[in-house]
C-alpha positions as CSV (number, residue, x, y, z in Angstrom):
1,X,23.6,12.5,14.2
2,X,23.2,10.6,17.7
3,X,25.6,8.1,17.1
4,X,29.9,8.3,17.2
5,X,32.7,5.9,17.3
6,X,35.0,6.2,20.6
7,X,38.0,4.0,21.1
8,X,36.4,1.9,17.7
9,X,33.3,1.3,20.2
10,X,29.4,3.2,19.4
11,X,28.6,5.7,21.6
12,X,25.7,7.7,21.7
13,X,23.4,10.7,22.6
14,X,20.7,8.8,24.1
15,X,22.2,7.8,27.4
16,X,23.6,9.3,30.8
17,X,26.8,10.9,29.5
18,X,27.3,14.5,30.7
19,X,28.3,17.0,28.8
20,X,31.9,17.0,30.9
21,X,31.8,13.7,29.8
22,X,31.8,14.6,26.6
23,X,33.9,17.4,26.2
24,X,36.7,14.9,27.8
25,X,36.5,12.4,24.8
26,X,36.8,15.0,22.6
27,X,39.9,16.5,24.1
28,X,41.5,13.1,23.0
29,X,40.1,13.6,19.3
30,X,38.9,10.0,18.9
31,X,35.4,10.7,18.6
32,X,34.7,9.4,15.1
33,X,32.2,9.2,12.5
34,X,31.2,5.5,11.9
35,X,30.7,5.5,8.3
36,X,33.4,7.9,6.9
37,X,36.0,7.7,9.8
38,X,36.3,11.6,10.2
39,X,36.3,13.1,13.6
40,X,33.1,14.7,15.1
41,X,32.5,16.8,17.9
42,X,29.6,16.9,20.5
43,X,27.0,19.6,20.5
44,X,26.4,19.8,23.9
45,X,23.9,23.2,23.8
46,X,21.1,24.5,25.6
47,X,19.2,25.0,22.4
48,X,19.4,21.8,20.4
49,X,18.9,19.0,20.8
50,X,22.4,17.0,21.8
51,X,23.9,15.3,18.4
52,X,27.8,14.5,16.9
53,X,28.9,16.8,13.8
54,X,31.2,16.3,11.6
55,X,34.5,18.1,12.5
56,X,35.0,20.4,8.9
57,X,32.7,20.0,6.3
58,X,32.7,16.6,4.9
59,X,31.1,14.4,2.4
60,X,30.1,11.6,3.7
61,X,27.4,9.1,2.3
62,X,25.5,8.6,6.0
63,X,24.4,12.0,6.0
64,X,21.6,12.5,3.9
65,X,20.5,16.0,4.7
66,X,21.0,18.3,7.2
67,X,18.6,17.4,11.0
68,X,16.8,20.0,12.7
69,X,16.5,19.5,16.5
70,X,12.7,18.8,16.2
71,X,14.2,15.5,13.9
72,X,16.9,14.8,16.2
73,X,14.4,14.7,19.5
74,X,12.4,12.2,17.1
75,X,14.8,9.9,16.9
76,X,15.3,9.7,20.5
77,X,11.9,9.6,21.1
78,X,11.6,6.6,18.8
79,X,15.0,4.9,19.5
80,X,13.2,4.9,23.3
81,X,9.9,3.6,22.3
82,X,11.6,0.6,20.1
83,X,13.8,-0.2,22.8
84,X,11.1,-1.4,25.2
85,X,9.7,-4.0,23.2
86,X,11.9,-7.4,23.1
87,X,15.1,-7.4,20.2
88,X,18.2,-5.2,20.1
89,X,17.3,-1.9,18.1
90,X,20.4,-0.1,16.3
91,X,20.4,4.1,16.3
92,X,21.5,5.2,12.8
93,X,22.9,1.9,11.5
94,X,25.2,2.4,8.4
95,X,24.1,-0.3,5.4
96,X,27.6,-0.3,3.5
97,X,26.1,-1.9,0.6
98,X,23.5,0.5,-0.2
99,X,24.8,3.5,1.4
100,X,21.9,4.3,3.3
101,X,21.5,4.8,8.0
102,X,18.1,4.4,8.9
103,X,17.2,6.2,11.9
104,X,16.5,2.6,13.8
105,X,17.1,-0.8,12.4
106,X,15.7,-3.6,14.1
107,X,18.3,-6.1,13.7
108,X,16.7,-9.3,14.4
109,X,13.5,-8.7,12.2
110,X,16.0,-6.8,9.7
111,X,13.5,-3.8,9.8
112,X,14.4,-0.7,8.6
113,X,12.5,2.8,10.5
114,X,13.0,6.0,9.0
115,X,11.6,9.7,10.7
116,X,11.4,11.8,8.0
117,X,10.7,15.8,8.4
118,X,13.0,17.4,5.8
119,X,11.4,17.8,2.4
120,X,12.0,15.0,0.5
121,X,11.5,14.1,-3.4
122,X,9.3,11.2,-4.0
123,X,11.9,10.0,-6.3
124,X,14.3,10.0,-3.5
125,X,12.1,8.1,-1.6
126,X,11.6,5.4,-3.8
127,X,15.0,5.0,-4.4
128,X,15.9,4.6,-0.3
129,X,12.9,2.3,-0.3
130,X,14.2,0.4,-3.0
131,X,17.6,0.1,-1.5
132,X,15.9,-1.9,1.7
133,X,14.3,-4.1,-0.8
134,X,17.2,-5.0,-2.7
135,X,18.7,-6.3,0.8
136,X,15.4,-7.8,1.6
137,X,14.4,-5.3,5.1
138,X,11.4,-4.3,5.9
139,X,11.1,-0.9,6.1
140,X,8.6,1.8,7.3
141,X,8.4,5.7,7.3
142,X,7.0,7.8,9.9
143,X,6.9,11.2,9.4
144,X,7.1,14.0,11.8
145,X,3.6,15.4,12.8
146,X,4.9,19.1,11.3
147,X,3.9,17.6,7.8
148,X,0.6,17.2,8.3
149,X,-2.6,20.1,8.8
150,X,-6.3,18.9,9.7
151,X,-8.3,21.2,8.1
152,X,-11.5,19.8,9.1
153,X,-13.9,16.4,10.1
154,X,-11.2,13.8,8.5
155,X,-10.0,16.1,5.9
156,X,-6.1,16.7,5.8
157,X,-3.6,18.8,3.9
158,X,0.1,17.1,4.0
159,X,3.4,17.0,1.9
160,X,3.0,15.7,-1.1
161,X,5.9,13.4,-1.2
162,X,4.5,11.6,2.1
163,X,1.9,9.7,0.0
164,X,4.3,8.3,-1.7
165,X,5.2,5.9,1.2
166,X,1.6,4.8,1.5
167,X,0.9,1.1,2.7
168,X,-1.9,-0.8,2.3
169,X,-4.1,-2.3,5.3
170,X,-5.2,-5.4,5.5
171,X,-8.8,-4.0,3.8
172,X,-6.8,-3.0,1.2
173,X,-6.8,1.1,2.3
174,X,-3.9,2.9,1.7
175,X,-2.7,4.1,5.1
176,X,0.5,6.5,6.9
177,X,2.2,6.9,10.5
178,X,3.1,10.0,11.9
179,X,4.8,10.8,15.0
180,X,5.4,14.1,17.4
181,X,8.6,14.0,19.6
182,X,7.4,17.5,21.6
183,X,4.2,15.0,22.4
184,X,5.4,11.7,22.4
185,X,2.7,10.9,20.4
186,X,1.4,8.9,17.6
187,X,-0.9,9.8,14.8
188,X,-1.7,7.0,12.7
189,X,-3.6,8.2,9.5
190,X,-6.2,5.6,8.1
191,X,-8.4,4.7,5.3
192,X,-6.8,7.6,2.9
193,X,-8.5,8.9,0.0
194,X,-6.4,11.5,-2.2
195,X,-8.4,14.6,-2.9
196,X,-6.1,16.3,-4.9
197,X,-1.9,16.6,-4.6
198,X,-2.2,17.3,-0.8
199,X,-5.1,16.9,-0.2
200,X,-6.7,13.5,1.4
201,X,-9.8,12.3,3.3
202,X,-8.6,10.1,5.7
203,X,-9.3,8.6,9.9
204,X,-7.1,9.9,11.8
205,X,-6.3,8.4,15.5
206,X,-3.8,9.4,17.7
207,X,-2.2,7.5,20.5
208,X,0.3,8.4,23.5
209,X,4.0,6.4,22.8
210,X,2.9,4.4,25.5
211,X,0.0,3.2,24.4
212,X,1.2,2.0,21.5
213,X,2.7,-0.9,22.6
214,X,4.9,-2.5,19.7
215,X,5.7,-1.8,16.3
216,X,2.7,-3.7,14.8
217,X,1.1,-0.4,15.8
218,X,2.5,0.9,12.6
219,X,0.0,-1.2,10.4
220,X,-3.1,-1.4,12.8
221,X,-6.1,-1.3,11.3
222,X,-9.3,0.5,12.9
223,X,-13.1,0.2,12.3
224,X,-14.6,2.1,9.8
225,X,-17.3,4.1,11.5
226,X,-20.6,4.9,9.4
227,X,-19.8,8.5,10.7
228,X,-15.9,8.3,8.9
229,X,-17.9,7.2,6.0
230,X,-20.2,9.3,5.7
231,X,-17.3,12.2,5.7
232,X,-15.7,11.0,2.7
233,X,-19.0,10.7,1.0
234,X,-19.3,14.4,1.5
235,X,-15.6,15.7,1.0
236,X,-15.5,13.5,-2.2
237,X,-19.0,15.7,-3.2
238,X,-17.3,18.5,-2.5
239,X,-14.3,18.0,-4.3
240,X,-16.2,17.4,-7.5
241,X,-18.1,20.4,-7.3
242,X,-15.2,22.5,-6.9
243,X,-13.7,20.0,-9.8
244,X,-16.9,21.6,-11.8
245,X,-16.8,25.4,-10.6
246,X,-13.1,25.5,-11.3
247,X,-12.0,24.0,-13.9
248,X,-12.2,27.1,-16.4
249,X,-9.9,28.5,-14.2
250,X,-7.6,25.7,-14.2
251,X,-4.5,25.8,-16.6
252,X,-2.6,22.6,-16.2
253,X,-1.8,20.8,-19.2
254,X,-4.2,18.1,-18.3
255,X,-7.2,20.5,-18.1
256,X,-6.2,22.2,-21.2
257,X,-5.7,19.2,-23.3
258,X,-8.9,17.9,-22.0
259,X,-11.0,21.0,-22.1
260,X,-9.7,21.5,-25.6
261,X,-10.9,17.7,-27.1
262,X,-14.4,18.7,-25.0
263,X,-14.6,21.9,-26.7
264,X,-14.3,20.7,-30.6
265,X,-16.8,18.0,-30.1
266,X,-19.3,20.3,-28.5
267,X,-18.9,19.7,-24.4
268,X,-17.8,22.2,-21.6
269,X,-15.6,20.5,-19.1
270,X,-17.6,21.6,-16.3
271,X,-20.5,19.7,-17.7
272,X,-18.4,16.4,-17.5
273,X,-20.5,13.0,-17.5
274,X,-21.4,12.3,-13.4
275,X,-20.1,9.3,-13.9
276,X,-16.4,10.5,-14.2
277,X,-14.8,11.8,-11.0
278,X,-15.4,8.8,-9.0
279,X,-13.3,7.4,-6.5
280,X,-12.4,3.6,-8.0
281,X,-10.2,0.9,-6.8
282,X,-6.5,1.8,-7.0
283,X,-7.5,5.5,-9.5
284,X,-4.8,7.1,-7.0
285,X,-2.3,5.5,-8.8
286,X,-2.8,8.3,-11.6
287,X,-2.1,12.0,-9.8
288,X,-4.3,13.4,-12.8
289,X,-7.6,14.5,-11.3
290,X,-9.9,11.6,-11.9
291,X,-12.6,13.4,-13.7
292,X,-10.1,14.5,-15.8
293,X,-8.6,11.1,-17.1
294,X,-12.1,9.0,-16.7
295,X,-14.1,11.6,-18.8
296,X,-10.8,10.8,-21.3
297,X,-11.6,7.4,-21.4
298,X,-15.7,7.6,-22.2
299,X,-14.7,10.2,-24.7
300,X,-12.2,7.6,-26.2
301,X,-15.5,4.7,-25.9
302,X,-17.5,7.3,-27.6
303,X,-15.6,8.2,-30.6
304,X,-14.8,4.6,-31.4
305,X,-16.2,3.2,-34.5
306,X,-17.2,-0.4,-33.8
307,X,-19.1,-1.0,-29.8
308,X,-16.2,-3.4,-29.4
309,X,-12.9,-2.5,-28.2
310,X,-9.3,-3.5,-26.2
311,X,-8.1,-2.3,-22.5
312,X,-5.2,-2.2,-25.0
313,X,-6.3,0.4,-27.2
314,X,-7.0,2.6,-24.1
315,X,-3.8,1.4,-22.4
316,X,-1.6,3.2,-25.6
317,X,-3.8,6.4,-25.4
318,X,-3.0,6.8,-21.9
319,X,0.5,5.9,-22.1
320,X,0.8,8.7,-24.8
321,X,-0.3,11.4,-22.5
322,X,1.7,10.1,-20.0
323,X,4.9,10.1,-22.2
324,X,4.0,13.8,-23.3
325,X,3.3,14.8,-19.1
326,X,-0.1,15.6,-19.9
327,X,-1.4,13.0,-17.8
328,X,0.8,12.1,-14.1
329,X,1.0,9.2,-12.3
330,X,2.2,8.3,-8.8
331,X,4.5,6.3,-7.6
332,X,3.8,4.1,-4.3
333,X,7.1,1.4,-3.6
334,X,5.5,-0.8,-1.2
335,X,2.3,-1.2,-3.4
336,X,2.2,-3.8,-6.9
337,X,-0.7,-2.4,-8.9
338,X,-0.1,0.8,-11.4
339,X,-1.9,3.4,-13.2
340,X,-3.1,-0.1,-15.6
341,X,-5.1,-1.3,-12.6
342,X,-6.4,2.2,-11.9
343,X,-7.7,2.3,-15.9
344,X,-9.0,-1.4,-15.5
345,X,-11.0,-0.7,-12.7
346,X,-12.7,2.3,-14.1
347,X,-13.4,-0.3,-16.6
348,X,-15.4,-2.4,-14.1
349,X,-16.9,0.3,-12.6
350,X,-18.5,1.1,-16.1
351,X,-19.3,-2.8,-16.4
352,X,-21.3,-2.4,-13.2
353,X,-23.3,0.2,-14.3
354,X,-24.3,-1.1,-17.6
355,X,-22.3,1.4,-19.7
356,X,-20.2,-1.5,-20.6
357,X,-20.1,-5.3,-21.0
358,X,-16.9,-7.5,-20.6
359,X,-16.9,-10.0,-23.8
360,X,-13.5,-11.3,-22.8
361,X,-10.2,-10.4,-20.7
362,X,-8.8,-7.1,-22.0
363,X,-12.1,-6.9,-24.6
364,X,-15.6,-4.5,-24.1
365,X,-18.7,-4.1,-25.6
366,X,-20.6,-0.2,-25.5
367,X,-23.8,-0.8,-24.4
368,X,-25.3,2.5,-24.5
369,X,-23.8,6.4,-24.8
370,X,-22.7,8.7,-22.4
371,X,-24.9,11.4,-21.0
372,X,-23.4,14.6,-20.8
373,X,-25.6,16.8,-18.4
374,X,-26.9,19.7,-20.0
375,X,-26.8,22.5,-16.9
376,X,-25.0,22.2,-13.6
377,X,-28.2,22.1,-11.4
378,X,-29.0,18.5,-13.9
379,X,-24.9,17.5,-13.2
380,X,-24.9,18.7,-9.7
381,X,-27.8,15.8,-9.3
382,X,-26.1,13.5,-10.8
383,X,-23.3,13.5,-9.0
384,X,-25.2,13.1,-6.0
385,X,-26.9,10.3,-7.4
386,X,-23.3,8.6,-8.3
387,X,-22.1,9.6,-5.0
388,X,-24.2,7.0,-3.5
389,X,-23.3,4.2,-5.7
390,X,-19.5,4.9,-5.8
């Protein structure tokens, strides 16, 4: 940590202290922690970082998990890039009520900033995100720029638990920040289409700390260029051709259930309709592979006995798969739609394309079957045919 008590006043590890300094307040043993009252001493190193540690090993409920240099540097970095713009900014403030010291707090907008490098659960996530909420402070993750690979024209491999702290822009695309403290730079991931659990077509756009010149930074939205576009058109293409030439290869329970209800009515899951797989409004909210869980739904339309039917009756098929963790969802905090939204929009989609026809709210009418391609060349074509309309 950066931050100590001396003489019942915060010091920290961000100003001109020397490490003489230092070493003389801790002769006098009252360096303290501020949210469990035990001593600390300084690490005053060559190697790391400079930080306060807790004396003997103690629990204490402001630690969360152990910080690497590379997060402590962050921190700085950050604390140093907040402090320029206009309000007083706290390092590591301890919220007693909820137990939780955000890496800067921004007491006059009560706005929480977390760096986050360690591995981290999304449930644990939620549950600090939560915490801010229930105080009513804004709050907003960056993550450190080690949790995130390009592995080619706007295509992206990063932690999986990142997503989870997705926002939305104000075009309505989910979006992430991410920060390098050995740069002092900024990398602020746009327009974000999940691919698979790690995998994610997104714009990415990176920016020197000075440049980026307050904190409204952190939601900026950018043009989208016809060239961006045109990417995700083509890694979404890709993706569902490797959905195709994999998935007898594939044993997660989703594929298996679904390849086994294909099977005994007389389909192959790579031959899935074209019209599955596509990239909806809101389907990230379900972590389930979306050809997997769309070609569900017009097997479910299919088998029904009457061309009319209930968002309902889908609704309790779903949640039954989801209750027996054949189907996953995700979980974004900050966002109010759910895995409903991502079903009802798939809905829509259908309605566009005349499978469907909305008689009422929640109601549908068939209005004609689904195809089922008969080779791969034929579904390889069709998908490039949906490609365009998606």
């Amino acid at each position: 940590m950066l931050v100590a008590l001396f003489n019942d006043q915060f010091v920290d590890m961000v100003g001109e202290t020397t490490k003489e300094e230092w070493y003389l307040k801790n002769k006098s043993g009252k360096l303290r922690c501020p949210v469990c009252q035990n001593r600390v001493i300084p690490k005053c190193g060559t190697k790391k970082t400079w930080h306060f540690a807790h004396h003997s090993f103690e629990e204490c409920d402001g630690i969360h998990e152990g910080e690497t240099d590379y997060h402590l540097l962050g921190k700085k970095g950050l604390f140093r890039w907040v402090t320029q713009m206009k309000g007083k900014t706290i390092l590591e403030y301890y919220i007693r009520d909820i137990k939780q010291r955000p890496d800067l707090f921004l007491k006059e907008n009560q706005h929480a900033i977390e760096f986050q490098c360690a591995t981290i659960t999304p449930e644990d996530l939620s549950k600090r995100i939560s915490g801010y909420q229930s105080q009513k402070i804004a709050s907003d993750w960056i993550f450190g720029m080690k949790r995130i690979k390009q592995k080619g024209p706007d295509l992206y491999v990063m932690n999986s638990s990142d997503l989870s702290a997705a926002k939305k822009d104000s075009n309505g695309h989910l979006y992430l920040n991410y920060y390098c403290p050995l740069k002092e730079q900024f990398f602020l991931l746009r327009n974000i289409i999940p691919l698979s659990q790690k995998k994610v077509a997104a714009h990415g756009h990176a920016f020197s700390a000075k440049q980026c010149c307050d904190v409204q930074w952190l939601s900026r939205t950018f043009s989208n260029l016809e060239t961006h576009n045109l990417n995700h058109i083509i890694l979404w293409k890709k993706q569902k051709t490797t959905w195709r030439t994999t998935a007898f290869k594939n044993i997660s329970p989703a594929v298996m259930y679904i390849k086994k209800v294909l099977y005994f009515n007389h389909h192959s899951l790579t031959l899935f309709p074209s019209i599955a797989g596509i990239p909806t409004t809101n389907f990230y909210h379900i972590e389930t592979s979306p050809y997997l869980w769309q070609t569900y739904i017009l097997f479910l339309m299919e088998k029904l006995p009457l061309s009319l039917f209930s968002t309902c009756f889908i609704e309790k098929e779903f949640q039954r798969l989801l209750d027996k963790r054949i189907f996953q969802t995700r979980d974004f905090p900050y966002l109010k739609e759910s895995w409903r939204d991502a079903v009802e929009n798939y809905l829509s989609y259908l309605v566009d394309h005349h499978l469907l026809e909305k008689v009422s709210v929640g109601t549908y009418r068939k209005l004609q079957h689904v195809h089922y391609p008969k080779t791969l060349d034929e579904a390889l074509k069709l998908d490039e045919i949906f490609s365009e309309k998606s």
